[in-house]
MIDOSE-1310 file (N, C-alpha, C; in nm, 2 decimals, decimal comma, always signed):
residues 226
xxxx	-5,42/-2,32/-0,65/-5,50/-2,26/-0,76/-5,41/-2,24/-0,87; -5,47/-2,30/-1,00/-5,38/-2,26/-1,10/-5,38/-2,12/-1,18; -5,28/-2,09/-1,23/-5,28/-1,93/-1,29/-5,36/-1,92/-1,38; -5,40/-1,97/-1,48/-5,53/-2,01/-1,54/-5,63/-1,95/-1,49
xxxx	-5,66/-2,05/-1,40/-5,82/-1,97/-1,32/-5,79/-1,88/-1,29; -5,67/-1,79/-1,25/-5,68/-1,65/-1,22/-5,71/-1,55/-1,32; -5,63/-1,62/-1,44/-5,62/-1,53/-1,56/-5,81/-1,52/-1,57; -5,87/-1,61/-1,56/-5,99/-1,63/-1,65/-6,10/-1,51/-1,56
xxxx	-6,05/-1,57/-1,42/-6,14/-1,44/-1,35/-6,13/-1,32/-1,41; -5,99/-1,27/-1,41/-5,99/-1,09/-1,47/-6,00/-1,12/-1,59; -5,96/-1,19/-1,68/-6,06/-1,15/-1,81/-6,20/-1,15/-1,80; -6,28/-1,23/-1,76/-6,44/-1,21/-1,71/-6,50/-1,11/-1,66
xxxx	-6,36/-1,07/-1,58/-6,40/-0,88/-1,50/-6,39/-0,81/-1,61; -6,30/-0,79/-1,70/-6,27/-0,71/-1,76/-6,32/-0,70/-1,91; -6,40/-0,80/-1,95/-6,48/-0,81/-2,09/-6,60/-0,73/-1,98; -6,63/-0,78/-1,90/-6,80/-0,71/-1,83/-6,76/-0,58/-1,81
xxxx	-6,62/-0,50/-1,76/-6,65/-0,35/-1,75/-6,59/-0,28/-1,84; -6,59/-0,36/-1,95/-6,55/-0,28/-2,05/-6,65/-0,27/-2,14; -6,75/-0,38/-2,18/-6,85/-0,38/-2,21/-6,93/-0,28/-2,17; -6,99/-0,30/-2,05/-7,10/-0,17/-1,97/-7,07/-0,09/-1,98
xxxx	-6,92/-0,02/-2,00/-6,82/+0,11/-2,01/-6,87/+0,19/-2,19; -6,86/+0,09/-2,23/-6,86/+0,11/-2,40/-7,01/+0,13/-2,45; -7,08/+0,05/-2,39/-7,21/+0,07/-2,38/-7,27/+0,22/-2,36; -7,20/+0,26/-2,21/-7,29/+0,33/-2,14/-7,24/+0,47/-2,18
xxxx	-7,14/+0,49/-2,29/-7,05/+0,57/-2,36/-7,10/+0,61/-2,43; -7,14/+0,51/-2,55/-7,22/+0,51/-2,67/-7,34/+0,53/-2,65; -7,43/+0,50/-2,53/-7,54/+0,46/-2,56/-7,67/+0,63/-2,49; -7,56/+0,63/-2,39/-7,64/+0,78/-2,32/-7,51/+0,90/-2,34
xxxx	-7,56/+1,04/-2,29/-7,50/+1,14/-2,28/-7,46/+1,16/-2,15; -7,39/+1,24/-2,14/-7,26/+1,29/-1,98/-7,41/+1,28/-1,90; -7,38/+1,26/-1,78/-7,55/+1,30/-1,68/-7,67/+1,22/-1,67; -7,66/+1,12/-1,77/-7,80/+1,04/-1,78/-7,84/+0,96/-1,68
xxxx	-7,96/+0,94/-1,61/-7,97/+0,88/-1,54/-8,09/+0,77/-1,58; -8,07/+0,61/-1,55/-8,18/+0,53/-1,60/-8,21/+0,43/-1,49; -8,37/+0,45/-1,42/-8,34/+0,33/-1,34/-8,34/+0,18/-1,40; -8,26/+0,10/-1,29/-8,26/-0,04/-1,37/-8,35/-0,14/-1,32
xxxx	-8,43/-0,21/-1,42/-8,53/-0,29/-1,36/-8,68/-0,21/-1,30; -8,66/-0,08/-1,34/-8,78/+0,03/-1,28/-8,77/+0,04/-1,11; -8,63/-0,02/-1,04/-8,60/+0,00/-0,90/-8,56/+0,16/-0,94; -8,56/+0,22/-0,79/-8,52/+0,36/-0,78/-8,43/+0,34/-0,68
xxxx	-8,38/+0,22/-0,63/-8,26/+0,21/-0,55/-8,18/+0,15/-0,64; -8,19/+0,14/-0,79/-8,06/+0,09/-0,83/-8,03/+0,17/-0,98; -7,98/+0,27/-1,00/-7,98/+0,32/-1,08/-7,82/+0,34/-1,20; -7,82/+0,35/-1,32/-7,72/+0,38/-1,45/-7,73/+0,55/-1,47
xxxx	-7,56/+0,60/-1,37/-7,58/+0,74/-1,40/-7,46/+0,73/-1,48; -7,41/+0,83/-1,58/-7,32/+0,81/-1,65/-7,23/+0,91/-1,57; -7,16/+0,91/-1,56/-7,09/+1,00/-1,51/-6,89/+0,97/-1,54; -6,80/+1,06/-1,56/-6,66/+1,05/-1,59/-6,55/+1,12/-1,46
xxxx	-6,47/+1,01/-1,43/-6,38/+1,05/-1,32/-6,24/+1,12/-1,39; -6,23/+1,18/-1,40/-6,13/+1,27/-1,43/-5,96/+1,22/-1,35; -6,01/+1,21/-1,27/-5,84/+1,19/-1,16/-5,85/+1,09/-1,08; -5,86/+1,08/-0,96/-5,83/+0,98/-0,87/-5,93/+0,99/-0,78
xxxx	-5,97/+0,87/-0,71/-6,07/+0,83/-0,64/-6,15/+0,98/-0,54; -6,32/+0,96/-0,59/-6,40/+1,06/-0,57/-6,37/+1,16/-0,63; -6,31/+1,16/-0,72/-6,32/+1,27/-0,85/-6,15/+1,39/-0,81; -6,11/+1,34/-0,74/-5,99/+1,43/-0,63/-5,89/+1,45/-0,80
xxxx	-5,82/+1,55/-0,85/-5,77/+1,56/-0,96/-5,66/+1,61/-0,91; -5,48/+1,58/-1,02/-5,41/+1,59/-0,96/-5,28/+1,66/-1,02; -5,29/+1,77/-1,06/-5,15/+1,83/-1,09/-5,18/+1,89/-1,24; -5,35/+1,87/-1,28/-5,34/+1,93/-1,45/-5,31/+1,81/-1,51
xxxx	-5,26/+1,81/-1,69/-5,26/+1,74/-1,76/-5,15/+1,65/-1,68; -5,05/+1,76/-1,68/-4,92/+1,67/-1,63/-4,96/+1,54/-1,55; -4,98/+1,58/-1,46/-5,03/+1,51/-1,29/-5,12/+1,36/-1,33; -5,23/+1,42/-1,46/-5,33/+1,29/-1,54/-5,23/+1,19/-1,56
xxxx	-5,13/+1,25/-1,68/-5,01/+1,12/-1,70/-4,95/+1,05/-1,62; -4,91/+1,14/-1,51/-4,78/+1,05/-1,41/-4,92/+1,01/-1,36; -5,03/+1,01/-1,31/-5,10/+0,90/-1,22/-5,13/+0,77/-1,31; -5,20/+0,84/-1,47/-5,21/+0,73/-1,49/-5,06/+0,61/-1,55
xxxx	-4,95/+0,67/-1,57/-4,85/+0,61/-1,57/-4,79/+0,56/-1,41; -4,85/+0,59/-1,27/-4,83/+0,51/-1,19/-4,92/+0,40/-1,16; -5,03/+0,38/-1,24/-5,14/+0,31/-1,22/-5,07/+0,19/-1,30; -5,05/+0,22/-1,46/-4,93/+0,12/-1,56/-4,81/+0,07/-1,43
xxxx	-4,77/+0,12/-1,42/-4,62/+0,02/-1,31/-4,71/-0,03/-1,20; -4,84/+0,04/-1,14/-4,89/-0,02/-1,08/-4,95/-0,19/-1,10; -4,99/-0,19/-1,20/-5,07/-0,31/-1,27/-4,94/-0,44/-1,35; -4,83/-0,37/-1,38/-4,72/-0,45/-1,40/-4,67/-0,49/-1,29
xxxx	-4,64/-0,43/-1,17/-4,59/-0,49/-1,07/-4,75/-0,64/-0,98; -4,83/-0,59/-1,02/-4,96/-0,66/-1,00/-4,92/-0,79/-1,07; -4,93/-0,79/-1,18/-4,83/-0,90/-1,30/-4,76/-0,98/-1,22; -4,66/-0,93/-1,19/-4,57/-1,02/-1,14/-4,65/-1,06/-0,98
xxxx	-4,67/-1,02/-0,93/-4,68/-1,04/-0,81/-4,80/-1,17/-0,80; -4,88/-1,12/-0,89/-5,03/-1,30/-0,90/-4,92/-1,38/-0,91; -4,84/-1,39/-1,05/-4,77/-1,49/-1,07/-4,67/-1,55/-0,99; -4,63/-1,45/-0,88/-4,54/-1,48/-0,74/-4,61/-1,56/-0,63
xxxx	-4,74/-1,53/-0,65/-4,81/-1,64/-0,48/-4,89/-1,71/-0,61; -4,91/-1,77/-0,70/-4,96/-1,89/-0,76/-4,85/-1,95/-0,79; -4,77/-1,94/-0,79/-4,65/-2,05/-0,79/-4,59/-2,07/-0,68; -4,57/-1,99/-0,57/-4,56/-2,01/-0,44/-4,69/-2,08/-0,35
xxxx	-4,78/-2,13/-0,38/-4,90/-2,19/-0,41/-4,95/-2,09/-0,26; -4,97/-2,01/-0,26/-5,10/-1,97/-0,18/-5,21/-2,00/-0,16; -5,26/-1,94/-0,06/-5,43/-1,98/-0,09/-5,50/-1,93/-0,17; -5,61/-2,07/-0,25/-5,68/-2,03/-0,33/-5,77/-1,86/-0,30
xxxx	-5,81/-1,88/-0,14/-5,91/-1,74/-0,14/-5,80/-1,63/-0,17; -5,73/-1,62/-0,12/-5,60/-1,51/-0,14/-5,59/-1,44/-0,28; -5,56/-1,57/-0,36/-5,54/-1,59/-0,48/-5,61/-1,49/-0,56; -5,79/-1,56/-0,56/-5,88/-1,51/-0,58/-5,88/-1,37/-0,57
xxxx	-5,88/-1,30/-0,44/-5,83/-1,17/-0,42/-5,78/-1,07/-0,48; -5,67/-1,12/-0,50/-5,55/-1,06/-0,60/-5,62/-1,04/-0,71; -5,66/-1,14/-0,74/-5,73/-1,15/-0,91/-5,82/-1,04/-0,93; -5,89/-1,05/-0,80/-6,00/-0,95/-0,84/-5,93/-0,80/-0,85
xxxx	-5,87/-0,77/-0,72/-5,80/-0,60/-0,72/-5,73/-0,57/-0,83; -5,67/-0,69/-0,93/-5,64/-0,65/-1,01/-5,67/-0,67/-1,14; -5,79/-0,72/-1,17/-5,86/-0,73/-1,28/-5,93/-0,55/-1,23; -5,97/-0,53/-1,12/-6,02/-0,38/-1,12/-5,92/-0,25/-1,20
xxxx	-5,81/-0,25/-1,11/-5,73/-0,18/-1,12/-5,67/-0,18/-1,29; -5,68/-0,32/-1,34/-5,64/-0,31/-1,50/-5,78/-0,25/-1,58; -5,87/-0,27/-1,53/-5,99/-0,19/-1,59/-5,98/-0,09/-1,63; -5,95/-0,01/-1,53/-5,99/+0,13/-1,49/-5,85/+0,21/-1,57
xxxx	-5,75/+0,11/-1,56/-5,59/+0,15/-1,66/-5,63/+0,22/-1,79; -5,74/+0,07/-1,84/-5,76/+0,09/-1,97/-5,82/+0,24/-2,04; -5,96/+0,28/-1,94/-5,99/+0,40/-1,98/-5,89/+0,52/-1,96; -5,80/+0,50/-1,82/-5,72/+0,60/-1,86/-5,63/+0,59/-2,00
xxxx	-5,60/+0,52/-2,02/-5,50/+0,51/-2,16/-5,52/+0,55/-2,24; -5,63/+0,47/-2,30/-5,72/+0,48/-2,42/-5,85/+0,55/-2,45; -5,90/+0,54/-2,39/-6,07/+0,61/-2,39/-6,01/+0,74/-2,46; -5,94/+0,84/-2,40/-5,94/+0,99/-2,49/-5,91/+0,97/-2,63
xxxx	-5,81/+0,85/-2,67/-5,80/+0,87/-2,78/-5,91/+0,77/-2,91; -6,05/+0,68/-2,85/-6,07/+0,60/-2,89/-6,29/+0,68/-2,90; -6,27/+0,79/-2,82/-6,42/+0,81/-2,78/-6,41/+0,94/-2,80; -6,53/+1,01/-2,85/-6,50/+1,17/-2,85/-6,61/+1,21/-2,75
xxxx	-6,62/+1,35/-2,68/-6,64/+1,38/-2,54/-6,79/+1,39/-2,56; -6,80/+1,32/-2,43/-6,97/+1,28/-2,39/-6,99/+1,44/-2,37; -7,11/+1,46/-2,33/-7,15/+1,60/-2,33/-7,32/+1,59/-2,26; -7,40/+1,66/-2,21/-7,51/+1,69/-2,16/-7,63/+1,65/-2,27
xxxx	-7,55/+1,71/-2,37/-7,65/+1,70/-2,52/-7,66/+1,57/-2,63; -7,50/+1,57/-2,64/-7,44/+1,49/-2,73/-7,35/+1,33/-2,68; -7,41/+1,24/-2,75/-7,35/+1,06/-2,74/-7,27/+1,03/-2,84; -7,16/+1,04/-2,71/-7,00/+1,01/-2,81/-7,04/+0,92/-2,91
xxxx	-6,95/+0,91/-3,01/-6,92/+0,78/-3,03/-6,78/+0,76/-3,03; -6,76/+0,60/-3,11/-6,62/+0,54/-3,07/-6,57/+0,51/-3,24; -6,43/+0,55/-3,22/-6,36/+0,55/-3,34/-6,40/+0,66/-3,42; -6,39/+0,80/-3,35/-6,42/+0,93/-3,39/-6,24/+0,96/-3,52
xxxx	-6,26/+1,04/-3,58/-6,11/+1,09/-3,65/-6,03/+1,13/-3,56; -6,10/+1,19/-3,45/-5,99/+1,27/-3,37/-6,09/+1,28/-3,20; -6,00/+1,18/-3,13/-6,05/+1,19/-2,99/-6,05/+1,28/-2,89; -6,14/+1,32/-2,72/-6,10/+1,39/-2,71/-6,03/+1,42/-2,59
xxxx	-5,86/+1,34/-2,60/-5,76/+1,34/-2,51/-5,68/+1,24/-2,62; -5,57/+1,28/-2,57/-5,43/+1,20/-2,60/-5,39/+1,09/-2,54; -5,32/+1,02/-2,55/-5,29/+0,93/-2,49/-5,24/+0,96/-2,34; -5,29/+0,82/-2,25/-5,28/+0,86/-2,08/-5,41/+0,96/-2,03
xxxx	-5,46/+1,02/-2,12/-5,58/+1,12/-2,04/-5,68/+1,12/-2,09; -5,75/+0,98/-2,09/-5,87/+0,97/-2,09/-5,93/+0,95/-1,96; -6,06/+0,95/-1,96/-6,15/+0,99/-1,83/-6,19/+0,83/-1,78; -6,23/+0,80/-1,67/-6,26/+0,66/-1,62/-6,44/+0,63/-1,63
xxxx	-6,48/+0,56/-1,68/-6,65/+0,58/-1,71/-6,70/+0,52/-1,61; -6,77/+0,59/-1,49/-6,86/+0,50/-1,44/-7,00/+0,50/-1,41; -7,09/+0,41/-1,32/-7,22/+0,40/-1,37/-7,32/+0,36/-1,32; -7,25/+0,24/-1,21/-7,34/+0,19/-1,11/-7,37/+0,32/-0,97
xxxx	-7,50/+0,33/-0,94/-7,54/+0,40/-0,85/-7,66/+0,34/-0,81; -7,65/+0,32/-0,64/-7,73/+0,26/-0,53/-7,78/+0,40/-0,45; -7,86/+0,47/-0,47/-7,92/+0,56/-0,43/-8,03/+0,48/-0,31; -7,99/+0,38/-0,21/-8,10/+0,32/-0,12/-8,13/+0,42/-0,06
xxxx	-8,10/+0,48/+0,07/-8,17/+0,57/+0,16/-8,13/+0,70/+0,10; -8,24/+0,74/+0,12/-8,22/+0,96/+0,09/-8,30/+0,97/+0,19; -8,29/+1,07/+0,30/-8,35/+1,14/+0,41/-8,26/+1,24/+0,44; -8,28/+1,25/+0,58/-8,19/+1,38/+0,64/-8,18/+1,36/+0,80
xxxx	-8,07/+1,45/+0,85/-8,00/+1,41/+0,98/-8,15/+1,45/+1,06; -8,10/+1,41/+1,21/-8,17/+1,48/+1,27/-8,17/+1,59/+1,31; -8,21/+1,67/+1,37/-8,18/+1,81/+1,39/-8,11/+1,84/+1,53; -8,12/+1,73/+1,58/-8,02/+1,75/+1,74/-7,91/+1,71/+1,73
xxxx	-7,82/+1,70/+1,55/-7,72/+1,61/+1,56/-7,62/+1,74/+1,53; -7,49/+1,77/+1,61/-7,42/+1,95/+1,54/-7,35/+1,90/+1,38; -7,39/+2,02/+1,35/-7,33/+2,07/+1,25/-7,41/+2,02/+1,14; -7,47/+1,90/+1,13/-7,50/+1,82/+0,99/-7,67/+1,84/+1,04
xxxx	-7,72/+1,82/+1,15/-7,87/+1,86/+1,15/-7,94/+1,90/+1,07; -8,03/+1,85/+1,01/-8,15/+1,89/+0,92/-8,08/+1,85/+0,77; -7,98/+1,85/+0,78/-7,84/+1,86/+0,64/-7,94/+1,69/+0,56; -7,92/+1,69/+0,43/-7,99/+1,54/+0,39/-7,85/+1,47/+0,35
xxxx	-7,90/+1,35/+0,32/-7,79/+1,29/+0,31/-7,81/+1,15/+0,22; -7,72/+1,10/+0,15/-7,77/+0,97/+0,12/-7,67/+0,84/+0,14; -7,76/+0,77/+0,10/-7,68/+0,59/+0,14/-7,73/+0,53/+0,01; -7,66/+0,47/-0,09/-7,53/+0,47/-0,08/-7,47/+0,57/-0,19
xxxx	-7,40/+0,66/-0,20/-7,44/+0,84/-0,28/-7,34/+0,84/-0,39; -7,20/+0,73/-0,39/-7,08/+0,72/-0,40/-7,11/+0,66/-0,62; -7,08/+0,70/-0,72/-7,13/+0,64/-0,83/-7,00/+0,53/-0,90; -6,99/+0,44/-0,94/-6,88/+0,40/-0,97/-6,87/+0,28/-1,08
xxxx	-6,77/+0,16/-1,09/-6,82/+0,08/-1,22/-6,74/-0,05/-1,18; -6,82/-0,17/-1,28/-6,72/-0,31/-1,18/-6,61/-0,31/-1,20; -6,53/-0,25/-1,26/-6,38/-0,23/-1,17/-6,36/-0,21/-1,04; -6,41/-0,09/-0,99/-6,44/-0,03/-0,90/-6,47/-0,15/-0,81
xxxx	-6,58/-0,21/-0,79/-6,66/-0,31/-0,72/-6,57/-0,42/-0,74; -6,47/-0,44/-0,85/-6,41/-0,56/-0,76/-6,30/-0,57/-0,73; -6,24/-0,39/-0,74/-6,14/-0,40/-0,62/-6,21/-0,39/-0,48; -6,33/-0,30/-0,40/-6,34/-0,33/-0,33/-6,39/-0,47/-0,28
xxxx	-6,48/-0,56/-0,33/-6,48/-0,70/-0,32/-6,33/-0,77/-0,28; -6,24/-0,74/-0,31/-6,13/-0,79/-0,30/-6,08/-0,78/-0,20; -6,07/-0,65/-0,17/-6,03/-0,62/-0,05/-6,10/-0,59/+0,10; -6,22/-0,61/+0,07/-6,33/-0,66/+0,20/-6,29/-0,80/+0,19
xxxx	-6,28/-0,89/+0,09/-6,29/-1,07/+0,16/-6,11/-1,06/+0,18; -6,04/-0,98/+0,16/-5,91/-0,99/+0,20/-5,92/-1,00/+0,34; -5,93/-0,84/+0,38/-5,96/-0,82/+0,53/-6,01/-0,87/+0,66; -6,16/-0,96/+0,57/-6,28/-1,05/+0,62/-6,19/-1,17/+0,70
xxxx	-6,16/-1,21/+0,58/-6,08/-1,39/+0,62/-5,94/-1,41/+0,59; -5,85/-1,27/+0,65/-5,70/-1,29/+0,63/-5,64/-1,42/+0,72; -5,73/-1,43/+0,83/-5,67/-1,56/+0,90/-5,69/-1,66/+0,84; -5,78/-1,69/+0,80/-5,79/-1,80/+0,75/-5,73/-1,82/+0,61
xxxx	-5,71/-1,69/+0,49/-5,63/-1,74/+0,42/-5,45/-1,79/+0,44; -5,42/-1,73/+0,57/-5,28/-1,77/+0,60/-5,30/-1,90/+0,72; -5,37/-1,92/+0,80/-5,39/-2,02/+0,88/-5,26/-2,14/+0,88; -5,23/-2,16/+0,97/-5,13/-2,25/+1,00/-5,20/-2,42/+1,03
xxxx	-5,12/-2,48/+0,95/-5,11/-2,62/+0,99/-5,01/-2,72/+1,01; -5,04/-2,82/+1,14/-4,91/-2,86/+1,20/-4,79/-2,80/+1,25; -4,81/-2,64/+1,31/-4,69/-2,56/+1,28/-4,62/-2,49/+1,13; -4,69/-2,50/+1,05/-4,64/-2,47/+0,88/-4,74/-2,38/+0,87
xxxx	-4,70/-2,31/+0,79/-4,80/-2,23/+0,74/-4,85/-2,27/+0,59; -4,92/-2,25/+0,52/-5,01/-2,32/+0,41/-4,95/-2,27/+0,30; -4,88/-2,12/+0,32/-4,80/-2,10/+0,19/-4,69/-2,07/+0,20; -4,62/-2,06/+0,10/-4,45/-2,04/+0,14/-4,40/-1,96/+0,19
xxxx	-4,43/-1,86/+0,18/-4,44/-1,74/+0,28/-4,57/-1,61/+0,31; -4,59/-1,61/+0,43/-4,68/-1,53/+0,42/-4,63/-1,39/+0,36; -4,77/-1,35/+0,30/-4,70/-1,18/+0,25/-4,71/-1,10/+0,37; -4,56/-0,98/+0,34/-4,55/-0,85/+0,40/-4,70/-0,74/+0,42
xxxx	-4,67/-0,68/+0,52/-4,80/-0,55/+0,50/-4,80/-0,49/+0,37; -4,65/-0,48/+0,38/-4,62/-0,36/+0,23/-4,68/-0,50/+0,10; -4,68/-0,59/+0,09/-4,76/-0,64/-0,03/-4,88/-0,62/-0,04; -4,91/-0,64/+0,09/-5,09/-0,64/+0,08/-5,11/-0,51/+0,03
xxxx	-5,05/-0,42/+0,10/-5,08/-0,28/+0,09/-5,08/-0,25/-0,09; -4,98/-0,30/-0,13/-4,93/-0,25/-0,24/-5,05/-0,33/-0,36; -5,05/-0,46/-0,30/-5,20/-0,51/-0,40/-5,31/-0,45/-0,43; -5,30/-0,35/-0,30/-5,44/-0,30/-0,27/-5,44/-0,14/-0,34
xxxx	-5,31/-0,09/-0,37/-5,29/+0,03/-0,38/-5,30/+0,03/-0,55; -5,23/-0,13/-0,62/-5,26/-0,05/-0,76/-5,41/-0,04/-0,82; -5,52/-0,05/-0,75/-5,62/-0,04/-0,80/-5,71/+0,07/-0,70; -5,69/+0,09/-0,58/-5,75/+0,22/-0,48/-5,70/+0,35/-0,55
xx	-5,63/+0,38/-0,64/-5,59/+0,49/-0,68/-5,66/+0,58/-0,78; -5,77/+0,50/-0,80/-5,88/+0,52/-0,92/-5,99/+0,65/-0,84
C-alpha cells in the first residue's frame, strides 16, 4: 500500500470530524440533544471532554498541557511510524489500521490545541461561535467536542442480580466523535485479523518485520488517550 492512500484516508477522517465538530459547535448549545433521522437510538448530544478518556481530568490546567502535549509527541511519533511500515511494505490491512488510529488520535489533537483559542465557550444557553476576539482557553486547553450517541437499550438490571439490581442502565451510554470511532475501528480490525495481517508465506513473513507489542501498543496509545 502506497503512503498516499494512507495520507488520503486520515485526511477524509479528519475533514469529516472536524466538520461535524465545527458544526455541532456552532450550530447547538453545551447539552443539546437531537435525534438523527427521528431514530431515538441514534442520537447528536453535544457534549465537551475536558481531559482524557470518559471525561477522567488530569492535574488542572497544568496536567491539560502536558497531556495534551503528550498526545503532540504522541501523533509525531505516529508520523514516523505510518511512514516506517509503508515503506517496509506491510500489510495493506495493517496499514489501513494505523491510518485510522491515527487520523483519530490527530483529530482529537486538534481540538485540544486549538479549539480554546478559536471558539468561545458553549454554554446551556448560549452557541459559541468561531473566530470570537478572545477565546475561551489558551493554547493546548481546549476541550474535545463530541457527539455521536447510540442510546439502543435503556432498561434495568434484574433485581436478583447483587449490588446493581433494579439499578437502570444503558447500551450503548458512552457519547463520543469519529475520531473516537476510528480509533476504535482500528483497533478492533487490529485485534480481529492480527494473524492474518502478519501471516507467513513460504516460511517468510509478508513484512519486513513484524512489529513489537510495544509498537502496537504504542499505535494504539497515541490516540486511546482521548
Amino acid at each position: 500500500m502506497k503512503l498516499r492512500s494512507a495520507v488520503l484516508i486520515i485526511v477524509l477522517i479528519i475533514i469529516a470530524d472536524q466538520a461535524l465538530k465545527v458544526w455541532i459547535k456552532t450550530t447547538y448549545p453545551f447539552g443539546h440533544i437531537v435525534d438523527v433521522l427521528g431514530l431515538s437510538w441514534f442520537k447528536l448530544y453535544f457534549i465537551e471532554n475536558e481531559g482524557m478518556a470518559w471525561g477522567w481530568k488530569f492535574g488542572g490546567e497544568w496536567g491539560k498541557a502536558l497531556l495534551t502535549l503528550f498526545r503532540l509527541a504522541a501523533v509525531i511519533f505516529g508520523s514516523w511510524y505510518l511512514g516506517r511500515i509503508v515503506k517496509q511494505k506491510y500489510s495493506k490491512g495493517f496499514i489501513i489500521c494505523a491510518a485510522l488510529i491515527y487520523a483519530g488520535a490527530l483529530g482529537n489533537l486538534i481540538d485540544s490545541m486549538f479549539y480554546g483559542m478559536i471558539f468561545e465557550n458553549s454554554t446551556y444557553s448560549y452557541v459559541a461561535k468561531m473566530f470570537p476576539k478572545e477565546g475561551y482557553a489558551g493554547f493546548l486547553h481546549g476541550h474535545v467536542v463530541d457527539m455521536l450517541y447510540f442510546p439502543i437499550i435503556h432498561s434495568t438490571y434484574p433485581d436478583w442480580i447483587p449490588f446493581i439490581g433494579g439499578k437502570e442502565f444503558e447500551f450503548f451510554s458512552p457519547i463520543f466523535n469519529i475520531a473516537d470511532a476510528s480509533i476504535s475501528i482500528g483497533v478492533i480490525i487490529l485485534l480481529l485479523f492480527q494473524k492474518r495481517f502478519f501471516k507467513k508465506e513460504d516460511g517468510a513473513e509478508v513484512h519486513a518485520a513484524k512489529p513489537s507489542k510495544a509498537d502496537i501498543s504504542s499505535n494504539y496509545e497515541l490516540g486511546n488517550i482521548e
